[in-house]
N, CA and C atoms as an extended XYZ file, in Angstrom:
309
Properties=species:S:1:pos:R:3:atomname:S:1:resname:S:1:resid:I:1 pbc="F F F"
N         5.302      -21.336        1.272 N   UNK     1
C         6.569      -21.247        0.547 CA  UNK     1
C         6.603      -22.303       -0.536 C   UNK     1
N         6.752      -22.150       -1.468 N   UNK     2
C         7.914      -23.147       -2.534 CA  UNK     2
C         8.524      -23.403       -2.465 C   UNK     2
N         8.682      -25.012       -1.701 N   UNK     3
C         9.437      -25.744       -1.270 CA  UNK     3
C        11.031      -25.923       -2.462 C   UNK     3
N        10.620      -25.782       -3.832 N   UNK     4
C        11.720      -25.622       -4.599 CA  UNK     4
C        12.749      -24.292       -4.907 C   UNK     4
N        12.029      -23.094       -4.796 N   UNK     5
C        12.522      -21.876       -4.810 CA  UNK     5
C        13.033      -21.308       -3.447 C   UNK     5
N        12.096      -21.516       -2.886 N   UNK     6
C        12.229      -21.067       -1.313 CA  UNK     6
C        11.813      -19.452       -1.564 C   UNK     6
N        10.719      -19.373       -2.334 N   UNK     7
C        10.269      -17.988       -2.605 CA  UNK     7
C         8.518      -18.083       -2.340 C   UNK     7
N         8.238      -16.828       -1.313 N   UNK     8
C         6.710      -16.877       -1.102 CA  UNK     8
C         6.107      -16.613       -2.255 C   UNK     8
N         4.970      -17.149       -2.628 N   UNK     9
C         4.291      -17.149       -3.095 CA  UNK     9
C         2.968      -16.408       -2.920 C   UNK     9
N         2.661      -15.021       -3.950 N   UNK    10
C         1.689      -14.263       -3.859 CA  UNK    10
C         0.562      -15.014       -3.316 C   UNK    10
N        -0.003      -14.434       -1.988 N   UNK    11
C        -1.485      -14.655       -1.869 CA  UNK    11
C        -2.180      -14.333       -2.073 C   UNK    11
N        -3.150      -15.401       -2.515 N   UNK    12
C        -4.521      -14.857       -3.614 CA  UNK    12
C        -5.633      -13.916       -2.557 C   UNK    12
N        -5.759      -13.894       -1.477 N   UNK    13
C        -6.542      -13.358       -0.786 CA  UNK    13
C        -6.042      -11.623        0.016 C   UNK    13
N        -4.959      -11.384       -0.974 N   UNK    14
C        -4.634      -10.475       -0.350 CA  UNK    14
C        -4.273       -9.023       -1.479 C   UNK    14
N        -4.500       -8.143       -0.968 N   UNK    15
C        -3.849       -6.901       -2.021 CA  UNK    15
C        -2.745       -6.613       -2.019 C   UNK    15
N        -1.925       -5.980       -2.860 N   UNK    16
C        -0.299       -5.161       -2.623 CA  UNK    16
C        -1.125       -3.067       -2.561 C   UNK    16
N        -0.473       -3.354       -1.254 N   UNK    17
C        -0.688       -1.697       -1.598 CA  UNK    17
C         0.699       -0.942       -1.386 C   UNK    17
N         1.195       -0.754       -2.614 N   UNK    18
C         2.307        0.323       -2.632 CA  UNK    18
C         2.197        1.682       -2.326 C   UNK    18
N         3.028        1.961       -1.683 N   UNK    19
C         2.742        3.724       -1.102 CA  UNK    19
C         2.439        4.447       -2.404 C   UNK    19
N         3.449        4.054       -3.630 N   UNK    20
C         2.995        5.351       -4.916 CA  UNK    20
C         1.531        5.646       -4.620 C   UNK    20
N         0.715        3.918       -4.602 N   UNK    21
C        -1.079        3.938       -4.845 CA  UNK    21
C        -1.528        5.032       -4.006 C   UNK    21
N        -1.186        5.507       -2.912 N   UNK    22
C        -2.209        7.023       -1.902 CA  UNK    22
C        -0.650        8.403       -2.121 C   UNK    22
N         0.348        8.107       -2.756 N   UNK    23
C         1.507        9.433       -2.765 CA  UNK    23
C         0.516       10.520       -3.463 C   UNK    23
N         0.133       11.761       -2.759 N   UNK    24
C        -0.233       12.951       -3.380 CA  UNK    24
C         0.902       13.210       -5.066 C   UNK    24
N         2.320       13.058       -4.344 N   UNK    25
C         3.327       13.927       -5.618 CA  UNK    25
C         2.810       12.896       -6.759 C   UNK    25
N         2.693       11.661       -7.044 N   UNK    26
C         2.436       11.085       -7.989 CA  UNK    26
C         1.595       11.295       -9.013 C   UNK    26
N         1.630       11.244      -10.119 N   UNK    27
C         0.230       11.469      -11.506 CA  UNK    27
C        -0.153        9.785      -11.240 C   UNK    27
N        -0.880        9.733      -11.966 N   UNK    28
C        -1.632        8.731      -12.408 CA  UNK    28
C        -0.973        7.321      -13.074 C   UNK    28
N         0.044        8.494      -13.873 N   UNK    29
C         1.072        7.201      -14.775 CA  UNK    29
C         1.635        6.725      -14.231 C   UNK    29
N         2.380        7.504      -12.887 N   UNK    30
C         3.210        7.361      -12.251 CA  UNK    30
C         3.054        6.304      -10.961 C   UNK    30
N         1.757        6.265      -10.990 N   UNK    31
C         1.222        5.066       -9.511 CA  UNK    31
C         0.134        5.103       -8.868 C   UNK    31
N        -0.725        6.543       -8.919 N   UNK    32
C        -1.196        6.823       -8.324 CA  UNK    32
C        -2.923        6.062       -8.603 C   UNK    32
N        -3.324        5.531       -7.493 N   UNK    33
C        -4.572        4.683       -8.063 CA  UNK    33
C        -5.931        5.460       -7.642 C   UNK    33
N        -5.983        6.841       -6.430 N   UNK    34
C        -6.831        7.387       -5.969 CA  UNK    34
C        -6.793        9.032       -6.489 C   UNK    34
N        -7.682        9.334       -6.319 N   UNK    35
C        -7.377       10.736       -6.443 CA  UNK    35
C        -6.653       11.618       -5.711 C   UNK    35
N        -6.177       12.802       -6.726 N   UNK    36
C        -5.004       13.203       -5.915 CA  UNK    36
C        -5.837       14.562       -4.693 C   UNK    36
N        -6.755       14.802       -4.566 N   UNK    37
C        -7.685       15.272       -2.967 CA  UNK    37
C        -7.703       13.847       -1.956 C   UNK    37
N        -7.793       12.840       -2.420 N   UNK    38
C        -7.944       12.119       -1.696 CA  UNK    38
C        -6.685       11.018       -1.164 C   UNK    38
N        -5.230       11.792       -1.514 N   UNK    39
C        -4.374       10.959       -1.299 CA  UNK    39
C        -3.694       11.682       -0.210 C   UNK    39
N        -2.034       11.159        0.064 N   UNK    40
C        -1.726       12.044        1.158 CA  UNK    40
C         0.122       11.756        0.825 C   UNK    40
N         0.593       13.223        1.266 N   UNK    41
C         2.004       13.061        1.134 CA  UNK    41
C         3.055       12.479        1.458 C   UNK    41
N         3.935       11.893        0.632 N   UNK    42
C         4.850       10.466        1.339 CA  UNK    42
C         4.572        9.829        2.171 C   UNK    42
N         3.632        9.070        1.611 N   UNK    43
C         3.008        8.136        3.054 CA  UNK    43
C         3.921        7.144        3.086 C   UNK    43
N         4.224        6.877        4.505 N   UNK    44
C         5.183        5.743        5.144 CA  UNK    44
C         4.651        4.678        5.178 C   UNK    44
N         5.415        3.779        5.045 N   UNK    45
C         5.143        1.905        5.342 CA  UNK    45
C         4.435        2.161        6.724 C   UNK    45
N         4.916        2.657        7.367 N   UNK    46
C         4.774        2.274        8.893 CA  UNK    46
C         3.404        2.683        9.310 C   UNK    46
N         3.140        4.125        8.449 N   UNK    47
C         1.080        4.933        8.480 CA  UNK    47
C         0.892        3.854        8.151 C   UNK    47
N         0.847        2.928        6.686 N   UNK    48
C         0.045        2.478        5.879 CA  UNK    48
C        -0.200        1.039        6.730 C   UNK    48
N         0.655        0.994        7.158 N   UNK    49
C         0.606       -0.429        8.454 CA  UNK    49
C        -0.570       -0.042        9.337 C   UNK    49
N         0.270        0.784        9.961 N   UNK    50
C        -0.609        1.381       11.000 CA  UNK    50
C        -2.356        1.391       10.221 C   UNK    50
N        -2.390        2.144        9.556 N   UNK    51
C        -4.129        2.334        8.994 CA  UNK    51
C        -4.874        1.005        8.878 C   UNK    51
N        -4.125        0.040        7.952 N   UNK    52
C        -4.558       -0.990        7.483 CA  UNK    52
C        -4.835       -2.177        9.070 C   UNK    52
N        -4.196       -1.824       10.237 N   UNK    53
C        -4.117       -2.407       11.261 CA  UNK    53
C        -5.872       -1.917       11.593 C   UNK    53
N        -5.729       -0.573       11.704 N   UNK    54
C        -6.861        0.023       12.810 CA  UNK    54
C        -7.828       -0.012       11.381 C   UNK    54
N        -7.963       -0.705       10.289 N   UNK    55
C        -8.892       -1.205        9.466 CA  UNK    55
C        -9.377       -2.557        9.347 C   UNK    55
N        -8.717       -3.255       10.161 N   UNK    56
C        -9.090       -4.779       10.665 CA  UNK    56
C        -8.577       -5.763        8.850 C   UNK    56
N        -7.653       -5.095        8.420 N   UNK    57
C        -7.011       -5.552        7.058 CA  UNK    57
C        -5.826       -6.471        7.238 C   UNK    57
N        -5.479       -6.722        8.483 N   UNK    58
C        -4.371       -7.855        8.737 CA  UNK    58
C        -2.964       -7.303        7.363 C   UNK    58
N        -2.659       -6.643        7.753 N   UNK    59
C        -1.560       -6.159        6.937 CA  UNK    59
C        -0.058       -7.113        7.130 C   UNK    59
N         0.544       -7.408        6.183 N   UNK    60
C         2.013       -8.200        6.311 CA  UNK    60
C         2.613       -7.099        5.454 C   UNK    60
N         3.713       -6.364        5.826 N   UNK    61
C         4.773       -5.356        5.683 CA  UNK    61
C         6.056       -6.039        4.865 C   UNK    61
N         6.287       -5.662        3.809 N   UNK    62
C         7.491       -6.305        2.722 CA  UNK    62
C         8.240       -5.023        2.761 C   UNK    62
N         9.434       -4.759        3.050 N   UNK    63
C         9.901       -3.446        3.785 CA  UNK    63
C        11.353       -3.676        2.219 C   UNK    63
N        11.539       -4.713        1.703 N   UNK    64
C        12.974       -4.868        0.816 CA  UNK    64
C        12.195       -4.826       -1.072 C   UNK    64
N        10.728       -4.821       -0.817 N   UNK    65
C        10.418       -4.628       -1.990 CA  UNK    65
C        10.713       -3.162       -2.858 C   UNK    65
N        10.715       -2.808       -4.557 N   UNK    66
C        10.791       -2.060       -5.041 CA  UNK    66
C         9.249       -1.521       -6.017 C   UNK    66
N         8.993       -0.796       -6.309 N   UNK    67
C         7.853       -0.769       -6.963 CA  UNK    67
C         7.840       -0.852       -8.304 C   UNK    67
N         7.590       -1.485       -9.611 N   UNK    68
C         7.714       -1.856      -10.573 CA  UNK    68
C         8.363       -0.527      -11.284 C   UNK    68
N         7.619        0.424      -11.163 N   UNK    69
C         7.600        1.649      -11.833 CA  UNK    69
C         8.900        2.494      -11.550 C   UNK    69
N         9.610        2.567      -10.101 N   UNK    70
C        10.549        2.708       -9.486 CA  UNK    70
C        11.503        1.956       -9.006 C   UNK    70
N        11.923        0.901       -9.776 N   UNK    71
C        12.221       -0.112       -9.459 CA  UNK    71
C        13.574       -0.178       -8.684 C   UNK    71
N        14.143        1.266       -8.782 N   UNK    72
C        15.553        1.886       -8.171 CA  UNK    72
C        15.256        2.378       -6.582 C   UNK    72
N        13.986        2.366       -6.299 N   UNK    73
C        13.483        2.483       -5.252 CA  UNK    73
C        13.010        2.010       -4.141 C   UNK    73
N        13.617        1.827       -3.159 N   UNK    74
C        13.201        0.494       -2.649 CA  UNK    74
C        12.277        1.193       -1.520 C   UNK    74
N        10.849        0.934       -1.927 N   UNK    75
C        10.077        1.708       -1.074 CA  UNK    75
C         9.111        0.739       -0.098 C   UNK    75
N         9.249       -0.524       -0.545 N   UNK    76
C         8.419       -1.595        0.225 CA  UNK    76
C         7.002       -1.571       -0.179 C   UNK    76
N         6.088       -2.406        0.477 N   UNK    77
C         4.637       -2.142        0.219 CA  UNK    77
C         4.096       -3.454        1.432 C   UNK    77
N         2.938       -3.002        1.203 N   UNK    78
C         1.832       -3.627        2.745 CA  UNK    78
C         0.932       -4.758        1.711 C   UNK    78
N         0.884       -5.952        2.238 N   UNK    79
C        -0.321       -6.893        1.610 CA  UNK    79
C        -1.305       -6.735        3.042 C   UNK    79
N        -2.625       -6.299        2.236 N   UNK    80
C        -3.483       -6.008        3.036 CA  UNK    80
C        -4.416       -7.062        2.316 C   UNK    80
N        -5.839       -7.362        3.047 N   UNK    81
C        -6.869       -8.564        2.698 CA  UNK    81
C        -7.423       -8.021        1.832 C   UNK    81
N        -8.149       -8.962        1.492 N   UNK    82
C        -9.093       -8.317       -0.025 CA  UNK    82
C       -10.555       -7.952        0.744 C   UNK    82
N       -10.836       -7.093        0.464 N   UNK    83
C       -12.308       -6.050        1.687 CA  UNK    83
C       -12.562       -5.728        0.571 C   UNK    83
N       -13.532       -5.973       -0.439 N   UNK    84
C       -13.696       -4.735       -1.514 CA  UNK    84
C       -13.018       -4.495       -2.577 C   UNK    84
N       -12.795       -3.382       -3.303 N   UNK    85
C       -12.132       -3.176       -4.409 CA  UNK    85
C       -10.753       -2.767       -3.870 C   UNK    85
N        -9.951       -2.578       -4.934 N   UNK    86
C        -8.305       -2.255       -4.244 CA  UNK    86
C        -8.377       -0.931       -4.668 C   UNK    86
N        -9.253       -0.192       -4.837 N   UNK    87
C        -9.133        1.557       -4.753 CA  UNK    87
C        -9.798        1.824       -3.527 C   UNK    87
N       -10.670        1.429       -3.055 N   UNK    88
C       -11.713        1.731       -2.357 CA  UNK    88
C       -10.693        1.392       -0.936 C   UNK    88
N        -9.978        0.358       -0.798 N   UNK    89
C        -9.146       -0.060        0.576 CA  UNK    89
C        -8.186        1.115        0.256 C   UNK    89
N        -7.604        1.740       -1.112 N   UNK    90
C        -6.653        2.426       -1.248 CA  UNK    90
C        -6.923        3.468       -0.418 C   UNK    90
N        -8.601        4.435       -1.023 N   UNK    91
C        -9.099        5.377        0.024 CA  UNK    91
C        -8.909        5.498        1.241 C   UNK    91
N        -9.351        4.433        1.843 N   UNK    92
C        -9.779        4.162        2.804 CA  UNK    92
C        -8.448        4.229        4.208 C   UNK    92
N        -7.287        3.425        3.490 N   UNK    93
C        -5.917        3.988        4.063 CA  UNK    93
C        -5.711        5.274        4.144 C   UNK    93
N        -5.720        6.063        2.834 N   UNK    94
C        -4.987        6.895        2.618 CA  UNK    94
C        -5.689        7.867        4.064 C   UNK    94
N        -7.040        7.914        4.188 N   UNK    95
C        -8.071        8.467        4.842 CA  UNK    95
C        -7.248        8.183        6.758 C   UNK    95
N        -7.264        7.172        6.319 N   UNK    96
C        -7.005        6.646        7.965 CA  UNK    96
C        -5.872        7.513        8.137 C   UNK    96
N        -4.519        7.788        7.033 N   UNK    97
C        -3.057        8.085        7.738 CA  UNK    97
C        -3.598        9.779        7.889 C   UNK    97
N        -4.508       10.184        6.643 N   UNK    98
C        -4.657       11.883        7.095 CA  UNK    98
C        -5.381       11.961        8.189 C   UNK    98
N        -6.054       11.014        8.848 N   UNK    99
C        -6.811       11.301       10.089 CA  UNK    99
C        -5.837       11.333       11.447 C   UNK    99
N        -4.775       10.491       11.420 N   UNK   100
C        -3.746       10.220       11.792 CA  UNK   100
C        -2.802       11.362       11.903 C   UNK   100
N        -2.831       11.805       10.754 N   UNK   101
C        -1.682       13.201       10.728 CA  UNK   101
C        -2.082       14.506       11.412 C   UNK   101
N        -3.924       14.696       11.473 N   UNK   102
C        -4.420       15.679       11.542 CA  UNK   102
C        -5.005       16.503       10.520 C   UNK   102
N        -4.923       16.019        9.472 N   UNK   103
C        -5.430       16.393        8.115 CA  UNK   103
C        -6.898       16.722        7.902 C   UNK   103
């Protein structure tokens, strides 16, 4: 914390993965960081937890965040570790929640 703000401070060792990044409905402009075969529909905080858990990604859940792009939206997002590139962990979730769903 910042002892003067009393505001956390981004960790450098970690990713933001916003749900837009694996939302199938999304374009590209709109958030989307994977391809749209390889994404999955309204994915929840709680999958993306869940995945990033059973991915050994130590996930911390920000449930009051908004997403820049949606900023009227308060959709939250997961800081997951840095494993790699931040598309490739994007996959790699998105993969886990359709395995999850039955997909």
């Amino acid at each position: 914390m910042n002892d003067i703000t009393g505001v956390m401070l981004r960790d450098k060792d970690k990713y933001v993965i916003w749900p837009a990044y694996i939302n199938k409905g999304n374009s590209r402009s709109g958030g989307r960081i994977i391809s749209r075969k390889r994404s999955v529909t309204s994915p929840e905080l709680k999958e993306i937890d869940r995945a990033a858990k059973e991915l050994g990604l130590n996930p911390v859940v920000e449930k009051d965040k908004a997403y820049p792009k949606s900023w009227w939206e308060v959709s939250g997002r997961v800081l997951v570790d840095k494993r790699g590139v931040k598309s490739g962990i994007a996959r790699d979730i998105a993969r886990k929640i359709g395995g999850m769903r039955g997909q």
